[in-house]
C-alpha positions, 0 to 999 in steps of 0.5 A, spaced: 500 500 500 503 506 498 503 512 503 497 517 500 499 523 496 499 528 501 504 524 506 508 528 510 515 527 510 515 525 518 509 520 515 515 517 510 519 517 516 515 512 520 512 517 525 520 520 526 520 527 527 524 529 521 531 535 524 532 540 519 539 543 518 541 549 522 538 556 518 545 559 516 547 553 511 543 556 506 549 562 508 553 557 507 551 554 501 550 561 497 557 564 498 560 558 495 555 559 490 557 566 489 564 563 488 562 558 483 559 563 480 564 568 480 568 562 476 564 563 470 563 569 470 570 572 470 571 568 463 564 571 460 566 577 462 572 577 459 570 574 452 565 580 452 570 586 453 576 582 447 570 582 443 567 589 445 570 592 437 570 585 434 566 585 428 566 578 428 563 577 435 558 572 435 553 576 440 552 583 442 557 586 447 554 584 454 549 579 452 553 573 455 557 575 461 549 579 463 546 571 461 552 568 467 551 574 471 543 573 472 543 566 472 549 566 478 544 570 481 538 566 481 542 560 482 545 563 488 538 566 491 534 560 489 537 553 490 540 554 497 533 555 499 531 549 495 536 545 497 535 546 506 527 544 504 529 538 501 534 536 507 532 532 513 534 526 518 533 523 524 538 518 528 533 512 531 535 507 536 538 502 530 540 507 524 541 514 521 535 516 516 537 521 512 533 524 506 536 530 500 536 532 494 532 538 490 532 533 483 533 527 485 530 525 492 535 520 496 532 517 501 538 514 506 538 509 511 544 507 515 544 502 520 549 503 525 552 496 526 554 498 519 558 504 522 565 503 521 567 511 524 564 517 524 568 525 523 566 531 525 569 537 519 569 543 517 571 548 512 573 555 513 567 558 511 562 553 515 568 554 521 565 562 521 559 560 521 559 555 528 557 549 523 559 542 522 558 536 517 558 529 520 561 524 516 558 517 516 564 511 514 560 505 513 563 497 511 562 497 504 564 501 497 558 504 494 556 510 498 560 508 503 560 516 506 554 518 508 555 526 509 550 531 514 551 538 513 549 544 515 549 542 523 551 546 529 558 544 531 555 542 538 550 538 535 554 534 530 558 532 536 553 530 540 551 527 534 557 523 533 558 520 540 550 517 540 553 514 534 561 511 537 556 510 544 552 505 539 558 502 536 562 500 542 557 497 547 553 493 542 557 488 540 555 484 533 550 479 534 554 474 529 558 468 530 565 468 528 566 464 521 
């Protein structure tokens, strides 16, 4: 039976209350955005102003470099906050469920018997902002990192000794080969 049209997202999550990223990853997500941005923009802008006298220009000046700037903009105000919509997850007892994805929607579970080790990083600018990613390494090779951004340091932290609590006192349940 499939869940109704209507469901919300904790209804997916087996009645979990689904946990959002802290708000100031949205910052965080336009400023490398803007960089990116940045990154083609220059070249347009370039091109524009060695071919600003050039009869043999394919587009008139200021056409290209004008198409990057507002699509930069756009791209730089709009996916951040599509992207902070499209993010949840909730740490059960017995596995970390993790949904994201603006385009394609990527419902993940991870059991923690399958946890290998857990990091807590940051990059520079998610330093200035107090936000930290936690990195789930799992036994395996497809998909073995599993990656929560956006979450407050102390929360990651928190989130990361949960999990090492789980790993130490629960031992594996099978019996050796």
């Amino acid at each position: 039976m499939s869940a109704p049209a209507n469901a919300t997202v904790a209804d997916v999550a087996a009645g979990d209350a689904i946990r959002s990223l802290d708000p100031s990853i949205r910052a965080v997500w336009a400023i490398k955005m803007a960089a990116f941005s940045m990154f083609l923009f220059l070249p347009a802008l370039f091109y524009d102003l060695t071919h600003l006298f050039s009869p043999d220009s394919w587009l008139p000046f200021g056409v290209l470099s004008g198409t990057v700037l507002v699509g930069g903009v756009v791209y730089c105000v709009a996916w951040p906050r599509l992207r902070y919509r499209a993010w949840g997850f909730v740490l059960r007892p017995e596995e970390l469920y993790m949904e994201h994805g603006v385009l394609q929607h990527v419902r993940t579970i991870v059991p923690l018997r399958r946890i290998q080790h857990v990091d807590v990083s940051q990059d520079l600018i998610e330093r200035e902002f107090a936000l930290g990613r936690l990195v789930v390494h799992t036994a395996g090779s497809r998909s073995s990192d599993v990656v929560i951004p956006g979450l407050p340091l102390s929360e990651a932290e928190t989130i990361r000794d949960k999990i090492k609590r789980f790993i130490l006192e629960d031992p594996l349940t099978e019996e050796p080969v």
